[in-house]
N, C-alpha and C positions, 0 to 999 in steps of 0.2 A: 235178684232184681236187676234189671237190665238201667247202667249207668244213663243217666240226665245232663244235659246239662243246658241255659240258658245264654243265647248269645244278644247283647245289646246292638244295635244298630244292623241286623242282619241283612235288609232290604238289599245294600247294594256292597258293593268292594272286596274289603278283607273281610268283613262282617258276612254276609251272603256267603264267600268262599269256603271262610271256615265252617258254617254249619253246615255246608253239605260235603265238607272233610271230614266231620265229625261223625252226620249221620254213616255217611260209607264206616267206618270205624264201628259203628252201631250204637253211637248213641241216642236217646231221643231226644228229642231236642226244641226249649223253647225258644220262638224267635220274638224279637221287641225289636218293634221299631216304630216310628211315624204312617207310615203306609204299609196300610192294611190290607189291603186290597193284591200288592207286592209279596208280603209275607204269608199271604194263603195259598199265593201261586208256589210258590218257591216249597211251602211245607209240601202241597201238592206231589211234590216231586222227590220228595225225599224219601230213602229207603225205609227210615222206620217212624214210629209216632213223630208228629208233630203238633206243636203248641202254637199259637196265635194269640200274641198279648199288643196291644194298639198303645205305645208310648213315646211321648214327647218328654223327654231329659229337663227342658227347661222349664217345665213344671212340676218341679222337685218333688212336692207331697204328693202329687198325683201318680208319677213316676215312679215312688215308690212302693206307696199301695199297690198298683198292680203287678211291680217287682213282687208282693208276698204272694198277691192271687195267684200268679202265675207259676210264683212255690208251690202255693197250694195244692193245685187243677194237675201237676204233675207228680207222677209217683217217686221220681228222687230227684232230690238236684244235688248233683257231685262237683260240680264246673260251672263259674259264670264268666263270662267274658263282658269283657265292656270295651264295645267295637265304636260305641258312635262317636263323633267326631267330626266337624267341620275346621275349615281352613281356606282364606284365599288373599291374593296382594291387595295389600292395601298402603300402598305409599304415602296418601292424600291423610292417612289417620281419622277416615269417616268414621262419627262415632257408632251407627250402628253394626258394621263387619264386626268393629272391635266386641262390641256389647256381646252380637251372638255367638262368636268363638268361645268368652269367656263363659258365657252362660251354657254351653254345650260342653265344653272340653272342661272347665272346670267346675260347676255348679254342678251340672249335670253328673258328670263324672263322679262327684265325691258323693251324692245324693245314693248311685247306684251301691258307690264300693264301700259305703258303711250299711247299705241294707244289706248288703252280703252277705257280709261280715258278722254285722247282728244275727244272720241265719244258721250260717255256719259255725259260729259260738253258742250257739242253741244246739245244735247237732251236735258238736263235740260231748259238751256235758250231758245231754239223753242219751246219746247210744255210743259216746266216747267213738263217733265215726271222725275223718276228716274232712275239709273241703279243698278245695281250689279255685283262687281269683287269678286271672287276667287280665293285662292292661293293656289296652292297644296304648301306645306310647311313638316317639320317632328317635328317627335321628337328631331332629331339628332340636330336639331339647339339649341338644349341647352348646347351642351356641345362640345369640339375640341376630337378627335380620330385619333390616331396617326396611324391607317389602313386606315383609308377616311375622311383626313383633308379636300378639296379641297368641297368635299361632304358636311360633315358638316357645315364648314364655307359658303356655298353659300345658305343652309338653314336657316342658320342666318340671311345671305342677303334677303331672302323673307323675314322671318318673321319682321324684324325690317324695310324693306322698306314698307310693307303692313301696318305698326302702321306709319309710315311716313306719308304715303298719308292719313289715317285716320286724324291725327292732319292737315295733311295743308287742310283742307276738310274749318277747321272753317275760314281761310284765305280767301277764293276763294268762299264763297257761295254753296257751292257743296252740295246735298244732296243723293249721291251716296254709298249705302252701301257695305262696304268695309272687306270679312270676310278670314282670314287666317284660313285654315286647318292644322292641326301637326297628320298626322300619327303615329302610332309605326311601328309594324313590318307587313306589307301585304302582302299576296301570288303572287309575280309578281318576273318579273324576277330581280327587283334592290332586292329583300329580301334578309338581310345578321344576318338573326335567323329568330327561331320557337318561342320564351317567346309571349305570347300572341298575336300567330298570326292570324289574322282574314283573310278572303275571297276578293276579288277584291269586289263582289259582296255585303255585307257585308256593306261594308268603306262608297261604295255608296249611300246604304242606309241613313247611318250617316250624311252622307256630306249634301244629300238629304235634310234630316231634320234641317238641319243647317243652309241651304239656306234659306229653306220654313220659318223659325223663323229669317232671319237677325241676324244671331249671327254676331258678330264680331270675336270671336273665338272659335276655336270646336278644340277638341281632338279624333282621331278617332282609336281604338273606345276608348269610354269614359275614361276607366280606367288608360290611358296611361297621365294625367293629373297627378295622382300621382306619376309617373314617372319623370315629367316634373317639377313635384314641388320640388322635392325631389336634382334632378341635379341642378337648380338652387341656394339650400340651401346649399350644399356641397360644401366647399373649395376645389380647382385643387389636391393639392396634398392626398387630398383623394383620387379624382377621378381618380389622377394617378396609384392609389393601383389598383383601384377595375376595371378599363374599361383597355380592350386591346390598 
């Protein structure tokens, strides 16, 4: 049976890139996103099956039922991804920016990675098969930015909920592998710099190779770990000097 897998946010960016790095790979593959219209062109184009599921993240219950449909309607799902994601500055602390980041990056987000989850511990124990989750995550989750707090901190939120579900894995019997992705800077439309920026297509690739090995954790692209090292080591009031 020819691997599945399901990617969240596919319309535009990392999300778009990666399922048509996937399908080239030959997976088949369902897309989710908001636009519909976007994700029937893109399947269109894809080398193998494609799926077409119409989801808005911050409508959590709704979001999730059609996360099962769309398990359903397809013949495996080995791989989910969960690409979607907004981001943008907000210095002024308008309350709505902040609202929708939060309700996208983390309401949304955890709505998707416990329906997963739920699915793929349903798989385990019927056919003792495994699964794998993906997080699109950033850099940004290393450190607070007083232009895109809301941003930042909801990257944290993936990255440390994604190391969560890893440890309660040894609780539950699970042997579902579970890998966080940290971007730097990508050519899409959330980019907010050029320092080492790479391609949509590119990131893909990366991710790609990340999945194919079970990482647990990848930096895409690579060099942006010294980055992530470096923020982590650095006391706040440094970081107050040198970050906007």
């Amino acid at each position: 049976m020819t691997d599945g897998a399901i990617v969240v946010g596919a319309s535009s960016g990392i999300g778009e890139a990666l399922a048509r790095e996937l399908a080239d790979e030959g997976y088949e593959v369902g897309l989710a996103a908001r636009r519909t219209e976007r994700l029937t062109e893109i399947g269109a184009e894809l080398p193998t099956m494609a799926y077409v599921a119409t989801m808005d993240v911050t409508d959590t219950q709704d979001a999730r039922e059609g996360f099962f449909e769309l398990v359903d309607a397809m013949q495996s799902v080995d791989l989910v991804v969960i690409s979607a994601g907004v981001g943008c500055a907000n210095y002024d602390l308008d309350w709505e920016p902040e609202r929708r980041t939060i309700d996208v990056n983390v309401r949304g987000f955890t709505a998707i990675a416990t329906a997963a989850m739920e699915y793929f511990e349903k798989e385990n124990l019927a056919s003792k098969t495994d699964g794998h989750l993906v997080g699109i995550s950033s850099v940004a989750a290393h450190f607070g930015n007083g232009g895109t707090p809301a941003y930042n901190a909801s990257k944290a939120f993936v990255s440390t909920y994604l190391e969560g579900l890893r440890n309660r894995q040894r609780g539950v019997g699970s042997d579902v592998t579970i890998t966080t992705i940290e971007p730097g800077f990508v050519d899409t439309g959330m980019s907010m710099g050029t320092f080492w920026e790479c391609s949509p297509e590119t990131a893909a690739k990366q991710i790609a190779r990340a999945i194919e090995m079970r990482r647990e954790h990848a930096y895409v692209t690579r060099r942006w770990r010294l980055v992530a090292w470096t923020l982590d080591l650095l006391p706040e009031f440094v970081l107050r000097r040198v970050l906007p």
